[in-house]
C-alpha positions in Angstrom: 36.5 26.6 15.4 33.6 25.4 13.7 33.7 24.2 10.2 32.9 25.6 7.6 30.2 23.7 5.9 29.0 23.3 9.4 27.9 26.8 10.1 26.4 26.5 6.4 24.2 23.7 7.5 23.1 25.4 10.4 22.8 28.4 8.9 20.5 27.0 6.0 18.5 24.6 8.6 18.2 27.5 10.8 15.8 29.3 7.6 14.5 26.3 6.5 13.0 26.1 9.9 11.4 29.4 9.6 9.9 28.8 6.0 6.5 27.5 6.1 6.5 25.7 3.3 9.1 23.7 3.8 6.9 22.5 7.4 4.0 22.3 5.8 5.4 19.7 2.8 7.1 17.8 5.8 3.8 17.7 7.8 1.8 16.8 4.4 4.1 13.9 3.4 5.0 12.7 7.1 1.3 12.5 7.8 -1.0 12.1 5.2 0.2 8.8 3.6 0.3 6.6 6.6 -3.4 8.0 7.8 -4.9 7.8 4.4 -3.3 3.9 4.4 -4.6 3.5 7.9 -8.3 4.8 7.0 -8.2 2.5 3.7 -7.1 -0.7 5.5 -9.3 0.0 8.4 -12.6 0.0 6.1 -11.4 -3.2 4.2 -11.2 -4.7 7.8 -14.2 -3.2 8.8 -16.2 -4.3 5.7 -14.5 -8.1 5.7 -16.3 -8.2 9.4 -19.2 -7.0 8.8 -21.1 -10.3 8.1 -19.9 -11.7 10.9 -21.1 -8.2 13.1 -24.7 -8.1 11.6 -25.2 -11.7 10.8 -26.6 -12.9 7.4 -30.6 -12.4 6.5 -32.4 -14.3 3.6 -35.5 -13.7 2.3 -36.8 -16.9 0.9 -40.5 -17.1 -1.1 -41.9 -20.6 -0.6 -40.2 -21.3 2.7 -42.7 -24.0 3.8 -41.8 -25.9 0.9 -38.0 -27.0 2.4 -38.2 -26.9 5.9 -34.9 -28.9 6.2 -33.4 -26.9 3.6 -34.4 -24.2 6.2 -33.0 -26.0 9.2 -29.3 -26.1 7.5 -29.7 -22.2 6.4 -30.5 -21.8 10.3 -27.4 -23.9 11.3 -25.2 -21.9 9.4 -26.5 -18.6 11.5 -28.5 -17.2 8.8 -31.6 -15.9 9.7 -34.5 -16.8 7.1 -37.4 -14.7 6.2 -40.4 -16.6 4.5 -41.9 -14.0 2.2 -45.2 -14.4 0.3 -45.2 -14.7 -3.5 -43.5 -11.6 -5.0 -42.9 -10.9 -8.6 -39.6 -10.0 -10.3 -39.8 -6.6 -10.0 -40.8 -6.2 -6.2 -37.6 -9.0 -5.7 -35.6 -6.3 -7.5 -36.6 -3.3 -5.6 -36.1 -5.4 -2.7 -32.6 -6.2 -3.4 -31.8 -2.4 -4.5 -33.3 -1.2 -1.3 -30.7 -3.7 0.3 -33.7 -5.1 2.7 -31.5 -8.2 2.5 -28.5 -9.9 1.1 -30.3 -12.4 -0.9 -33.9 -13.7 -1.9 -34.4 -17.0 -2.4 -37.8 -18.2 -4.4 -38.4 -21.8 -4.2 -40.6 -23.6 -7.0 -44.2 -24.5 -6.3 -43.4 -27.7 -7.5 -40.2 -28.6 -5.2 -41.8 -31.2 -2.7 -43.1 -33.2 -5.9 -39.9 -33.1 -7.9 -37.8 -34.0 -4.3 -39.5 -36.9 -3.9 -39.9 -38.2 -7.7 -36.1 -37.5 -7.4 -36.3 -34.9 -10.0 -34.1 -31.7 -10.2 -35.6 -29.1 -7.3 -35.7 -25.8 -8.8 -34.8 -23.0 -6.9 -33.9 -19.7 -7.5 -31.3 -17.3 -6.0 -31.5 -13.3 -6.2 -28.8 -11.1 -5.4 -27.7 -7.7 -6.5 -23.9 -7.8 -8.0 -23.3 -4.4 -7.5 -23.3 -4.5 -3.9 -21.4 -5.3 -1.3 -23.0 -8.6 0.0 -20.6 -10.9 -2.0 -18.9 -13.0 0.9 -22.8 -13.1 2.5 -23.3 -14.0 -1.0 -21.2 -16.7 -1.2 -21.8 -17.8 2.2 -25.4 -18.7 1.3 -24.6 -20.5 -1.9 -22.1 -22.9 -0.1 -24.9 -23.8 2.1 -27.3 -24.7 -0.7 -24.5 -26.8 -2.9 -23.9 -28.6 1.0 -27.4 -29.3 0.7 -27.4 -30.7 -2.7 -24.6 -33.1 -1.6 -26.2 -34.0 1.6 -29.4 -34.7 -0.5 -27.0 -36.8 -3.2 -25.7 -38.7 -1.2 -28.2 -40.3 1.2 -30.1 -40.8 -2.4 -27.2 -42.9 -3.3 -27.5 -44.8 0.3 -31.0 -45.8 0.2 -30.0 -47.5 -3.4 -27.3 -48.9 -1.6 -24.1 -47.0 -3.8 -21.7 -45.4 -1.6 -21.3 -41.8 -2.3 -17.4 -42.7 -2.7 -18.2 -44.7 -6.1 -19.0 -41.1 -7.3 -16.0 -39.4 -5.7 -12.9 -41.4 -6.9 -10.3 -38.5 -6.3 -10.4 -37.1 -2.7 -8.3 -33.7 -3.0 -7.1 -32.2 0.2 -5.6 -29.0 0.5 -2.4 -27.9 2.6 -1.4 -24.2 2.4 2.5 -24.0 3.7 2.3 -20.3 3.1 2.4 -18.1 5.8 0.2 -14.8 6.2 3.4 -12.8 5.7 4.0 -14.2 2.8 0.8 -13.9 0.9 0.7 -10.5 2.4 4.0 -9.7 1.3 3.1 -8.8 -2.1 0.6 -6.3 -1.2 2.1 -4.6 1.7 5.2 -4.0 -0.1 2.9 -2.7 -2.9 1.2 -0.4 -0.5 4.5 0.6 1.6 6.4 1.3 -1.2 5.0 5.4 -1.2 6.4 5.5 1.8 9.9 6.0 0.6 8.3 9.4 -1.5 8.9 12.2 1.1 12.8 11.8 0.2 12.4 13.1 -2.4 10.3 15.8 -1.9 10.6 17.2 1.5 14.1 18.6 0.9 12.6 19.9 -1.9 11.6 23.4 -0.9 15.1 23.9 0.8 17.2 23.0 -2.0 15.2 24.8 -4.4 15.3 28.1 -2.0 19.1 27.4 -1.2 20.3 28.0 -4.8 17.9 29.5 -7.3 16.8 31.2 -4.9 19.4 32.9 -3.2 20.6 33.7 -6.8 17.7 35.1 -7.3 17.7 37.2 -4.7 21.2 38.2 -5.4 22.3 36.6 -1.7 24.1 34.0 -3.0 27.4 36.5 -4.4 27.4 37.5 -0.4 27.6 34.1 0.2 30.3 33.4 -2.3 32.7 36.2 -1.4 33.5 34.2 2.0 36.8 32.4 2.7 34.8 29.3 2.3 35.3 26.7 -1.0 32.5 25.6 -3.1 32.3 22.2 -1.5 31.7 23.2 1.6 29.1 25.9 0.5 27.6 23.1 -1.4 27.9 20.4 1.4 26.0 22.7 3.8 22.9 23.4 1.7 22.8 19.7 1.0 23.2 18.6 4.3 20.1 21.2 5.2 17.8 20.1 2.7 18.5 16.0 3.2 17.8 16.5 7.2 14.6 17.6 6.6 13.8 14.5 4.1 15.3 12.0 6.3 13.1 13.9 9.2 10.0 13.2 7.4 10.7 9.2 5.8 12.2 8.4 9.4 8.9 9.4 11.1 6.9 8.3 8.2 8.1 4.8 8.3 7.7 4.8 12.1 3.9 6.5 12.1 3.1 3.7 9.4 4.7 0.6 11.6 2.3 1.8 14.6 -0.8 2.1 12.1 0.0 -1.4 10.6 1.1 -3.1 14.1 -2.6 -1.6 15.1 -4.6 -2.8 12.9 -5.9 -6.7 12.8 -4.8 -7.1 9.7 -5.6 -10.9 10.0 -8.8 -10.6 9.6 -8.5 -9.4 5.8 -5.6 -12.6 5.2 -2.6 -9.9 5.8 -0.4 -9.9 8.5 2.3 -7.4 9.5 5.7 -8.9 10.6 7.7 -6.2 10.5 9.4 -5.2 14.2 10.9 -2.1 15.3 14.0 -3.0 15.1 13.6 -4.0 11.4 12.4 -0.5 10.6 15.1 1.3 12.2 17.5 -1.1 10.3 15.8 0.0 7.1 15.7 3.9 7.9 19.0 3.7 8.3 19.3 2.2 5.3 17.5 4.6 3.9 19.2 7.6 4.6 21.4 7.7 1.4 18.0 7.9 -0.5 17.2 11.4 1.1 21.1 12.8 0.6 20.7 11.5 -3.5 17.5 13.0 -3.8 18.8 16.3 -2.2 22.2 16.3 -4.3 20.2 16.0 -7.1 17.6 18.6 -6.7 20.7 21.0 -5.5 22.2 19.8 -8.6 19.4 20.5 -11.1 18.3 23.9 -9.7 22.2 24.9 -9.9 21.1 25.1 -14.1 17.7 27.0 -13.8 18.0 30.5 -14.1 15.3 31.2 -11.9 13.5 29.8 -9.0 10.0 28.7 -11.1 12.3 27.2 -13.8 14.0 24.9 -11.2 10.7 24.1 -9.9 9.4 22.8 -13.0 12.5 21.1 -14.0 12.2 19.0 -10.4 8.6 18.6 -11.2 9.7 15.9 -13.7 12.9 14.9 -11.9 10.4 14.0 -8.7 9.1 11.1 -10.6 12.2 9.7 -12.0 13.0 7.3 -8.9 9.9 5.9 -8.9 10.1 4.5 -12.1 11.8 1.2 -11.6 9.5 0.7 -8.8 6.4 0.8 -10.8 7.9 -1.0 -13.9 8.7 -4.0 -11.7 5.5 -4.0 -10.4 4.0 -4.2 -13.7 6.3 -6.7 -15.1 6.2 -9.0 -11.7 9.7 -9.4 -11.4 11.2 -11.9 -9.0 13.1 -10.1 -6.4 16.7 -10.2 -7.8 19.9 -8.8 -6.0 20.2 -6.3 -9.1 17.4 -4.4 -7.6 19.1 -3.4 -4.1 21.5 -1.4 -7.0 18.8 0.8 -8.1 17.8 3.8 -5.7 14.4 3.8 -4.6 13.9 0.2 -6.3 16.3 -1.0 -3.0 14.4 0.4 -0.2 11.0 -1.0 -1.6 12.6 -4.2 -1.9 14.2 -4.5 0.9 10.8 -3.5 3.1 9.5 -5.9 0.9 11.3 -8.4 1.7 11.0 -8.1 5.6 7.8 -8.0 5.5 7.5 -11.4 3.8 9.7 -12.4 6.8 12.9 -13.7 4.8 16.0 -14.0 6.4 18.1 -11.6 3.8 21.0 -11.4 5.3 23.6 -8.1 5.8 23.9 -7.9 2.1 21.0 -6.3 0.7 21.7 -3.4 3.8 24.8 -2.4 2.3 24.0 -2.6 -1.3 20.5 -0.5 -0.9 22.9 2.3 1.7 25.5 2.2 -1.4 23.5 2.2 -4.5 22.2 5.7 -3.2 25.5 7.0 -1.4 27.7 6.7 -4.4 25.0 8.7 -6.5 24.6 11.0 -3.6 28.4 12.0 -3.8 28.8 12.0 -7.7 25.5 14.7 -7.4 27.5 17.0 -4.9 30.4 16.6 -6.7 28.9 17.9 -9.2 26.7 20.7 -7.8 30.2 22.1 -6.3 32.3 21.6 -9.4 29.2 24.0 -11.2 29.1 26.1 -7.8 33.1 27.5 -9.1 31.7 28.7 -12.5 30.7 32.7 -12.7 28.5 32.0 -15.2 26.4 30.2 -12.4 26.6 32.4 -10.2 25.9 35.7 -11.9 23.1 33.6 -13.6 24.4 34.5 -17.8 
């Protein structure tokens, strides 16, 4: 014989099956985030390559004027386009039109000030509301190599070495890896991932008790030999599958997206395996049975079905609180955090990704901080489920 709360659950997943709008939040919040993430990356990507696809193209006015100048632009693969004399207006449109990335207008008086060893004038163009700015940049470290090169072979015919000028040689070594300096970001990004627990059992718990009081179905329900825990434990158990459906594939459609992408070419990097993720939706599970409990919980008090909907409305929010304020304050990652719900399973993806070694630890105290809320919430829900008052809805 089956029990009790069993044929509940089955009974209440069996319906929620058969409501549409319980699919269609599950469909929404299973698939829209990681494609929307996947689109956003994937034009960051596709915009950090584009210099390198298309190449780099400089107009330059007075190009006669420094043909070495024009040698090292040519060096650097960027393709120079002498232009005749243009005023400031016809440099503008050109830029607005986004004929090129730059324009570079060299003074009529640059071969005479080069060799007098006077300051060479030359002008650079550019547009700052476009989207040229690592072309941008790209050209202007060619010109200050220039200067330099120019600098010091001046210093060489007057026989200084260009060290005497130079005293302090800084080198740079980065120890961090692309994880790491990724980390921030990803976990940042990743950490909506954790939303459909909260709302794609929302449906189902709403419709499970406001709405079969509503309906009047829920007296039927009660006159069975069944207790109010086990009534309770089934529609929770309903509602939480269908979250834990839709953060488990979630989480999983978002690895494949990231593990896709070459994130390395935007200085990210995704470290996360597959074994890692399923450690962490296991983890996660609790998150989807607190944010059930609590929506059965809360709509046990509305009267009717729209007032339990907008009392969820604001309770939807309340995990992601902690999240956001930790953001904003940029908190260190402390162990007090796997103790908050929500808080934990951002962390702890956070932390993966960075590719820490965090130990068993943080597992068990993200599973728990949720599971113990999880059970108070039920406890709860079935203590209120005895009352008449509840269920005759005075």
């Amino acid at each position: 014989m089956k029990a009790k709360w069993l044929i509940v659950f089955l009974k209440e997943f069996r319906e929620t099956l058969r409501d549409r709008r319980s699919l269609g939040l599950l469909a929404l919040f299973t698939l829209m985030y990681p494609v929307m993430l996947g689109l956003v990356l994937h034009q960051q990507i596709k915009k950090a390559t584009k210099p390198e696809r298309e190449g780099i193209e400089l107009a330059v006015i007075n190009a006669a004027m420094a043909p070495n100048l024009m040698t090292q632009f040519k060096h650097k693969n960027i393709t120079v386009r002498p232009m005749g004399p243009m005023d400031e207006e016809q440099i503008a449109t050109m830029l607005r039109d986004k004929k090129t990335v730059a324009v570079l207008r060299i003074s009529d008086k640059f071969a005479d000030n080069y060799q007098a060893m006077r300051p060479a004038e030359v002008e650079l163009w550019f547009d700052s509301a476009s989207d040229n700015r690592a072309r941008q940049r790209d050209i202007e470290d060619v010109l200050q190599s220039y200067g330099s090169g120019v600098a010091s072979a001046r210093l060489l015919a007057h026989g200084v070495s260009p060290a005497t000028v130079a005293p302090v040689k800084l080198q740079r070594y980065d120890t961090g890896t692309t994880a790491a300096r990724s980390a921030g970001l990803i976990g940042g990004i990743l950490g909506f991932l954790f939303f459909p627990a909260v709302i794609c059992g929302l449906s189902a718990a709403v419709d499970s008790t406001a709405g079969e009081r509503e309906r009047r179905s829920l007296e039927v329900l009660m006159s069975q030999p069944a207790h109010s825990w086990e009534l309770v434990v089934g529609k929770w158990l309903a509602a939480a599958s269908l979250a834990i459906i839709g953060i488990t594939l979630e989480l999983f459609l978002a690895h494949a997206i990231m593990s896709w992408l070459p994130l390395e070419e935007i200085g990210m990097a995704w470290r996360v395996t597959t074994l890692d993720l399923l450690l962490v939706s296991l983890a996660s599970i609790p998150l989807s049975l607190f944010a059930s409990s609590l929506q059965i919980a809360v709509a046990m008090n509305a009267k009717s079905f729209k007032e339990a909907q907008s009392m969820l409305t604001f309770v939807l929010f309340m995990p992601m609180v902690p999240g956001l304020a930790v953001t904003m304050m940029d908190l260190k990652t402390a162990m007090w955090m796997y103790s908050v719900p929500m808080l934990s399973n951002q962390t702890l993806l956070r932390e993966i990704a960075r590719g820490d070694q965090i130990g068993v630890l943080p597992y068990l105290l993200t599973f728990a901080s949720s599971m113990v809320w999880a059970l108070a919430a039920v406890a709860f829900a079935s203590w209120r489920m005895k009352s008449e008052r509840y269920v005759l809805a005075v």
